[in-house]
Every structure is written in structure tokens, then in C-alpha cells.
N, C-alpha and C positions, 0 to 999 in steps of 0.2 A: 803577372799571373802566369804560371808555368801550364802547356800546354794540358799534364796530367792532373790538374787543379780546376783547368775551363770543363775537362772532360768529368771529373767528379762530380763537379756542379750541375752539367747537363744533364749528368744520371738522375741525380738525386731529383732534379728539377722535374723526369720525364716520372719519377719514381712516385713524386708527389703529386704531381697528374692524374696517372694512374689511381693512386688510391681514391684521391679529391672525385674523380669517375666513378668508382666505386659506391661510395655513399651517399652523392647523389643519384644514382639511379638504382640505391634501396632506399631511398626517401620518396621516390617518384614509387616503385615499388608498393608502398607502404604507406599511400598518402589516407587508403579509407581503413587501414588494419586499427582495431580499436586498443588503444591502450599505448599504441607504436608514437613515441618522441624523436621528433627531429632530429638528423647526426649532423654533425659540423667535425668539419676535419681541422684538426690543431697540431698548427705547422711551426718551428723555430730554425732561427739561422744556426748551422751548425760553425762554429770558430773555424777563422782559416788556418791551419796546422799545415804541414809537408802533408800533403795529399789529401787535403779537405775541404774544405767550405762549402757551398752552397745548402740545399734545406733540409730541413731532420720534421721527418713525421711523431708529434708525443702519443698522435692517439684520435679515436672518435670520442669527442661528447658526445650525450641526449642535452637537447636545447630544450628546459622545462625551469619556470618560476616554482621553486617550492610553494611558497606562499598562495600562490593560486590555488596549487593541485588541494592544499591544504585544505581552504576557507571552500575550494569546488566540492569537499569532500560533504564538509559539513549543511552545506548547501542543498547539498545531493539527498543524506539523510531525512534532510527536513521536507522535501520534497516526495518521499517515500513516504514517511508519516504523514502528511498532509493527504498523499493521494488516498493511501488508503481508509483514513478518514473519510474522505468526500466520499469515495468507492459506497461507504457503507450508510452514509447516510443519505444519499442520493437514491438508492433502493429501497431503504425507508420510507422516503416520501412519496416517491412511486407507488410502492406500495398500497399507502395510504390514500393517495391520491387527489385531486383538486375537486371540491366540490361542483355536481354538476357533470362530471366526465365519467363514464361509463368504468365501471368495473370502483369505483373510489366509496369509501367505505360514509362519508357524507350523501351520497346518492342512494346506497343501498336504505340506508335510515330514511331517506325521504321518500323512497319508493314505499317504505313501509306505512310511514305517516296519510300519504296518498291511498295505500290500498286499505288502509283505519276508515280514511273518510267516505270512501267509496261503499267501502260493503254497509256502513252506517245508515247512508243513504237508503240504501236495498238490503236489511237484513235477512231476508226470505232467500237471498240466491248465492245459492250455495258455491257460484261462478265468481260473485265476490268474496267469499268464506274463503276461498280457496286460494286468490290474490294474496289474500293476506297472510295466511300461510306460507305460501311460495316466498313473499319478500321477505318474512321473518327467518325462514331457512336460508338466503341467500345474504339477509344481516350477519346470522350467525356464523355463515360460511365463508364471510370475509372475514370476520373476527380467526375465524379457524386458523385462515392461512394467512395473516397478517401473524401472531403469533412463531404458527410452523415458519416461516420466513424468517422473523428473528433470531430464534433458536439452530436455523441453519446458518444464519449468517455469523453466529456465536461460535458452532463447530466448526464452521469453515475458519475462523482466525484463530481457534486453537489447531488444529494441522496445519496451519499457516505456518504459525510460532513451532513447531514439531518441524517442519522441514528447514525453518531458518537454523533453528539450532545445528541442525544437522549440516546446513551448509556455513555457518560457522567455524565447526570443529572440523570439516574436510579444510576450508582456506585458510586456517591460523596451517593447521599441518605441514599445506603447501607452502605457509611465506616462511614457516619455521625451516622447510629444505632447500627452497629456493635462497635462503638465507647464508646457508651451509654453501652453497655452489658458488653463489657468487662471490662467498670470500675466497674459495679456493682458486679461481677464474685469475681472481683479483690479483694475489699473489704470485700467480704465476705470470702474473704479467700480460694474461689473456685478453681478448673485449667482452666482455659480461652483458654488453648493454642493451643483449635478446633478452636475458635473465629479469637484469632490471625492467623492461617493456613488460616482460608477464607479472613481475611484481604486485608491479602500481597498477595492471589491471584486475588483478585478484585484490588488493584491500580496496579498490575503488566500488566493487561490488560488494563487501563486506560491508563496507561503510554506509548502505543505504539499509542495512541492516542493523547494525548497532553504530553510531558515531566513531570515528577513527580521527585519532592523530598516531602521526608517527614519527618515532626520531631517528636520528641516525646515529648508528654504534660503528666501531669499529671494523673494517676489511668491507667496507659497503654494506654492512648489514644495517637492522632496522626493527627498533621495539613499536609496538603497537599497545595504546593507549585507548579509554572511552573516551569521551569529550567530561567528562565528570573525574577523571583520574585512574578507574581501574584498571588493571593492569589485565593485556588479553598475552603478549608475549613479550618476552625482554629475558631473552637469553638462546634456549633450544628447545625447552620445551612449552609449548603452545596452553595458554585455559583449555580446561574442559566445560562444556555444556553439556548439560539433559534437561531435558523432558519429556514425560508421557502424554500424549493426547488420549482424552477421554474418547471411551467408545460411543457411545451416545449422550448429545447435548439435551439436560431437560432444562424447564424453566427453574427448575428447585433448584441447581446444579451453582449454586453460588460460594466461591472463598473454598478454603480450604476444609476438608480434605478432597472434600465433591471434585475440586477440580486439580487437575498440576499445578505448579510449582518450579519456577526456574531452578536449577540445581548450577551452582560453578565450584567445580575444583569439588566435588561432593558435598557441599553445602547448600542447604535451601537456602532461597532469598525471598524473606516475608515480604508482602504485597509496600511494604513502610517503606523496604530501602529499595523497590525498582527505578524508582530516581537516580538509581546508579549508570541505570541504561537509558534513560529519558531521549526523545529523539530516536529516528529512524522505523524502519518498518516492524519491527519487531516489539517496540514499547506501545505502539499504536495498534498492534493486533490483541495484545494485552488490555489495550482500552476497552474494547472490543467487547473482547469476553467478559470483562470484569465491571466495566462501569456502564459504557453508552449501551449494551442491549438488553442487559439486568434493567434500566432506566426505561429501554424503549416496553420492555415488557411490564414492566411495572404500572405505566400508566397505558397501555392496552388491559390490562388484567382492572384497571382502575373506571375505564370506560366499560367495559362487558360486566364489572360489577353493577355499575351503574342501571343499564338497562334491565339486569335479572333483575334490580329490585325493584323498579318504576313497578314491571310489572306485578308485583306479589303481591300487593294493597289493595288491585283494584276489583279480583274479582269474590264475590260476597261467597262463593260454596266455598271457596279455601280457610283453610285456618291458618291462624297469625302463622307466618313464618313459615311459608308455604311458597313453593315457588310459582309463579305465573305464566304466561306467553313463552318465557325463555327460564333454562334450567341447566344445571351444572351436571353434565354428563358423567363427570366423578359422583354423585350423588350426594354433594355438600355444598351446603349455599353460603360455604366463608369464602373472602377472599382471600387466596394461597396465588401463591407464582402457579403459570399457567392456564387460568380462569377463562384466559381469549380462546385457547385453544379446546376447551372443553364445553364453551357456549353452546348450546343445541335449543330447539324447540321442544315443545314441553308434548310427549307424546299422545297423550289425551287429547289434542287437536287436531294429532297429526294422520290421515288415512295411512300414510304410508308405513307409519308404527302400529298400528291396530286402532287408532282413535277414530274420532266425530268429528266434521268441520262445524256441527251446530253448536259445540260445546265452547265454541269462540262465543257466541251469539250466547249461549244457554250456563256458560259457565263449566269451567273445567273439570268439577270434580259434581257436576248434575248427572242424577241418575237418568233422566229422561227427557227429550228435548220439549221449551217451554212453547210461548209463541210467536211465532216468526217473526214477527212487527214487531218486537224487543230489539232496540238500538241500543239500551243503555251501557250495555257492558263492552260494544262495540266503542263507543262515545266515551267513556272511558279511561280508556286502554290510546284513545287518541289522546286526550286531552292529558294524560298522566307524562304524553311525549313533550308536552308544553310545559310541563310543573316544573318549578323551580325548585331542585335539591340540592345541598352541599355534597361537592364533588369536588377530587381535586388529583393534579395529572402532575406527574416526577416533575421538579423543577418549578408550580406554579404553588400561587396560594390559592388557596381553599376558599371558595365560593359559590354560593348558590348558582347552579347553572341548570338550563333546561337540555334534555337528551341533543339538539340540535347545538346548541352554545357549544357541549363540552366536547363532541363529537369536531366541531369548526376548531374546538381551541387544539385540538389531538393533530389536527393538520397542520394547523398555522404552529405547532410544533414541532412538528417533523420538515415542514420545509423551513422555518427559520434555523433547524440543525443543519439542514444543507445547504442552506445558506452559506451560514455564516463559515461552514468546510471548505465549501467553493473560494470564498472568501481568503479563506488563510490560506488554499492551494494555489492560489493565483499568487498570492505574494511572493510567496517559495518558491513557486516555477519561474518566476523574474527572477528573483535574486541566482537559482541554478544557474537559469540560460545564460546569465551575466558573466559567472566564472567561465561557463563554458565556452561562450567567446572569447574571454580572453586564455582561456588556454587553447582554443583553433588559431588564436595570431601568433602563438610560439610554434603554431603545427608546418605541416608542409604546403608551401606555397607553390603550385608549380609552375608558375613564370618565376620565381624567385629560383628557380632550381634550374632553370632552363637557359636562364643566365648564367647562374654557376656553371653552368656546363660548357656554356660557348667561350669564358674566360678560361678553362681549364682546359678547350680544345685550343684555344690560343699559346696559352702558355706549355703546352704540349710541340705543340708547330713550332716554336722560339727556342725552344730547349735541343728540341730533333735538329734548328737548321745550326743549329752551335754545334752537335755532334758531328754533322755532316762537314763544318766549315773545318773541326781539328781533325777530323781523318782526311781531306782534302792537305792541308799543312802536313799532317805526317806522308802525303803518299809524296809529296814532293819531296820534301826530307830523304823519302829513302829515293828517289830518283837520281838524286844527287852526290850518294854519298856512291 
């Protein structure tokens, strides 16, 4: 080997060094940047020619399994869908609450049951007249906000679905340009591989939004797919999404026109073919509005029906079809969407409306109060809490149940909905965490990196003392000549 061939090699050698430094200490760099893939330096012998050999840098990789990022994606989605599921029905049940625990809509019923037997006891005292009043207002007034809780949790996942969309059509935009950059990067011979890093971290958040696969097209670029087939982009220009969020959520507010409607590419998509978007956060905030709280309202509006009519039978001054203890603050005793939220006490009892607390004892629609020691209609009014009526709550069959039964069954329905949420978010969050481990064993290692670096300060030292040993040989060279 000719002295100008040792000395090529040492360059190259110090040349590959250097870079090898380089990207290992933007991997150390860059070890918690989220979305940032491992660089490897990719080195080849360059052919011994008159004046060559030693190593040829081709370039940085990203060290990333497609396949992982892939199945991590979908993974991802379904764990967005699942959370927000449990999110909502976990507030439901709360809501609702366990019987026996303060503020739980089974306690408030029993408190009222309790304040029936009590004043029964003592009709004459107007201190228990007025128990019973009070817990009947504070039944109602769970009903209320049990309801208003629904209905907010309804508009909140339509401007859920209003802002997803919205950050859909900003990150197709982005990987539609970042698309554009990196072929040009590419061509020119460039390192793309910051491009590539924001990439895969913009459809990696998309993806927990609507299901993503992605392929790869020519000059590094990359079409974007649902996990169903549709196409979000494959080419330059990117799907469009809209939607409008209603301004106010009611309980009537059900299917269309009442509510939005995904629009893609200016098309609506009827409620039939959302299966196109199935998975991820945004099919699940659809749920939302569209089935599990139209359902959870359903069977509230199905329980406060219940109670208005227990009461309407039992007391003798009413005429058929008259409302009782509790009354529809709409002024209509059918049941319509909303009924929890318009539950009130019947104001002919209530002092605080202009009423009589004797007219509990005397009858609601008595001109005068009777005689004090009249339990019956107290007695009643309890015992009507006990009676067995056909009742029947979203999702159950129809069965005789007493205010207490179907009330128990309204719980043990709302926590077996969060249940079983919990249930499916647990399984989702394993299988996540799963990819996500294995895509942290392709990430940065920094003993792994720290090693690279003491081999690459070796092979730096070994290249330098070669340099040093042929300028040593040329100084004598020229000593001599």
C-alpha cells in the first residue's frame, strides 16, 4: 500500500469517526424527543483504486420495525376509544351512585321512603310533612342533574368530534407537505430523517383519532389509509372533514337533522356507514352522542316516569290522570326524552311554591285541611313505593318492579356499563403498552450509545496514530532527499 492510500484510509477512517460522533450524540440528545427514531451510521469499504480505499459513509438510518409502528398505531386507536368510553361511563355511574353512599340517587329514594314512614307515624307534625317534602325535592333533584350530566356529557363529545375533525384536516395538511419536503430532501441527496421523525409523529396522533395505516410511495413519501380502507391521502392532496357542533345538547336532540353529520370530501356519511371509521377516538365520541347517552337517558326519563305515576293513583281529591307527589315541570305527564330533567314536586305541597304541607296528609287538590290523625294517604304514598309495576330500563326486559327494585336495577346498570369499559380499556392499554415496548427496544439505549462512542473514540485514536506514523515516514523522506 502506497503511503498516499495509508493516508486516504486514515482520512476517511477519522472522517467516519467523526460522523459516527455525530449521531450518536443526537441519539443521546434525543433519547426522551417524542416521535425521534434511532440513527445508525451506514458505512461501506470504498474499492482500493490509485488513491483510495479505506471507508465511504452511505448515510444515517432511523432504526424503526414498521410493523410495530403499524400494529402500535392501531393499538393506539383502540385504546383512545376504549378510554373514552370508560371516561364516560365511569361518570355515569358516579353519578348515579352506590346505594347507601351519600348524594346516590338509591339513597335519595330511601330517604324519601323513610321520611313516608316517619310523618305516617306523626301526621299532625308538620316537621315531618316537611321531611318529606324536602327528600321528595332532593329525589327530584337528582333526577335533575343526573339527566343535565348526560346531556353535558353528550355535548361535550360532540365538540370533542368538532375539534378532532379539525385536527384531522390541519395533520393530513401537514403530512400532505411534509410529504412534498421530504421527496425533495430525498432527491437531492439530503438527510430527511428530522422530516421523517415529525412525520411519524403527526399520523401517530392522528391515529388515535381515526385508525391509520400507511404505505409507502415513491421519494419517501406515504399514503394514508383507515384501518377499513378509506382513503385519507395518496397523492397531494389530503381528505377534507367537517362538522358542525350543535349549540345546545337537548334530550330530544337525537339522529339527524337535530344533530351533525360527518361530512368527507362534501359528503355526508349516514350514521349506516360510520363503520368506515370504526376505532379510535372519534367513532367512540359518536357513540357517545348517538347511542350510550340517548340510552343512558332513556332509561332515567324511564325511571322518573316511573315515580310520577306511582304517585298519581294514590291520592283520592285527584282525578284519573292527574299528577301526584312528583309532576312534569313541562306540564305533560307523557314520557318524552328529558322527563329526569323536568321531574319537580307537585306544588300544592310545596310552601316554597305557594302550597300546604297538610295537603300531603289532606290531599293535593283538598280545599281545606282534614284531620290531623289521617295517616292514610301518607300510608299510601309509602306503600305505592313498595307496589309492583311494569317498568322497564334501555337494554333490560320489562318487568314488574317496585320503585326500590328498578331504581337498584338503574345502578347495577350503570356500573355494569363501567364495568365492563374498564374491562375492554384494560385489555387495549396491555396490548398498547406491548407495542410500545417494543418500539422503546429499537429506541435509544444510552449504554448502548456510550459504547458506540468509546469504539468510535478508539477507532478515531487508530486512524490519528496512522496519520501521525506517514507524516513521521514523509518527514524523513524529505530529510534525506
Amino acid at each position: 500500500m502506497s503511503l498516499s492510500n495509508a493516508l486516504s484510509n486514515a482520512l476517511s477512517g477519522l472522517a467516519a469517526a467523526s460522523r459516527g460522533t455525530e449521531v450518536v450524540a443526537s441519539n443521546l440528545a434525543n433519547a426522551m424527543t417524542p416521535g425521534f427514531a434511532r440513527r445508525e451510521l451506514q458505512l461501506t469499504s470504498r474499492p482500493v483504486v490509485a488513491g483510495g480505499g479505506g471507508v465511504q459513509v452511505e448515510g444515517v438510518t432511523r432504526v424503526l420495525r414498521n410493523s410495530v409502528v403499524a400494529q402500535g398505531r392501531l393499538a393506539g386507536a383502540e385504546t383512545a376509544r376504549a378510554g373514552t368510553l370508560a371516561a364516560f361511563h365511569k361518570t355515569l355511574s358516579d353519578a348515579v351512585g352506590v346505594p347507601g353512599e351519600a348524594g346516590a340517587l338509591a339513597t335519595a329514594l330511601s330517604d324519601l321512603d323513610g321520611a313516608l314512614v316517619a310523618a305516617a307515624a306523626r301526621p299532625e307534625s308538620e316537621t315531618g310533612l316537611g321531611r318529606v317534602i324536602s327528600a321528595a325535592r332532593t329525589l327530584a333533584g337528582t333526577y335533575n342533574a343526573l339527566g343535565v350530566q348526560v346531556q353535558e356529557a353528550r355535548s361535550a363529545a360532540d365538540r370533542a368530534i368538532a375539534a378532532d375533525v379539525d385536527r384531522l384536516n390541519t395533520g393530513l395538511a401537514r403530512v400532505a407537505d411534509l410529504n412534498r419536503q421530504i421527496a425533495i430532501q430525498m432527491s437531492g441527496g439530503d438527510d430527511a430523517n428530522a422530516l421523517l421523525d415529525e412525520r411519524q409523529r403527526i399520523i401517530d396522533g392522528l391515529s388515535e383519532i381515526v385508525p391509520i395505516k400507511e404505505l409507502p410511495r415513491d421519494n419517501g413519501k406515504v399514503a394514508l389509509f383507515t384501518a377499513t380502507g378509506g382513503t385519507l391521502l395518496d397523492g397531494t392532496t389530503p381528505a377534507r372533514f367537517e362538522f358542525s357542533a350543535v349549540a345546545v345538547m337537548t334530550a330530544e336532540a337525537v339522529g339527524a337533522p337535530a344533530l351533525g353529520l360527518l361530512r368527507l370530501n362534501g359528503q355526508e356519511i349516514p350514521p349506516a356507514q360510520m363503520g368506515r371509521f370504526a376505532g379510535g377516538r372519534l367513532a367512540a365520541n359518536f357513540q357517545i352522542r348517538d347511542l350510550d347517552g340517548p340510552g343512558a337517558q332513556a332509561s332515567l326519563d324511564a325511571a322518573a316516569r316511573d315515580l310520577h305515576d306511582r304517585f298519581g293513583g294514590t291520592d283520592p281529591t285527584l282525578p284519573a290522570g292527574a299528577p301526584g307527589l312528583f309532576t312534569d315541570a313541562g306540564g305533560t305527564a307523557i314520557a318524552v326524552p328529558g322527563l329526569a330533567q323536568r321531574l319537580t314536586i307537585n306544588a300544592a305541597a310545596d310552601p316554597a311554591g305557594g302550597g300546604a304541607l297538610w295537603r300531603l296528609r289532606d290531599g293535593l287538590q283538598a280545599v281545606a285541611p282534614g284531620p290531623v290523625g289521617n295517616a292514610g294517604l301518607l300510608l299510601g304514598m309509602q306503600e305505592t313505593l313498595g307496589a309492583l309495576r311494569p317498568s322497564s330500563l334501555a337494554g333490560m326486559v320489562s318487568a314488574p318492579r317496585t320503585a326500590a327494585t328498578l331504581v337498584a336495577d338503574l345502578s347495577s346498570w350503570a356500573a355494569s356499563g363501567r364495568i365492563e369499559a374498564e374491562r375492554v380499556l384494560g385489555g387495549a392499554t396491555a396490548q398498547s403498552s406491548t407495542f410500545e415496548t417494543m418500539r422503546q427496544q429499537d429506541g435509544v439505549d444510552s449504554d448502548r450509545e456510550m459504547e458506540t462512542l468509546l469504539a468510535l473514540e478508539r477507532a478515531y485514536a487508530s486512524n490519528a496514530k496512522v496519520l501521525q506514523a506517514v507524516d513521521e515516514m514523509l518527514q524523513t523522506m524529505l530529510r534525506l532527499t
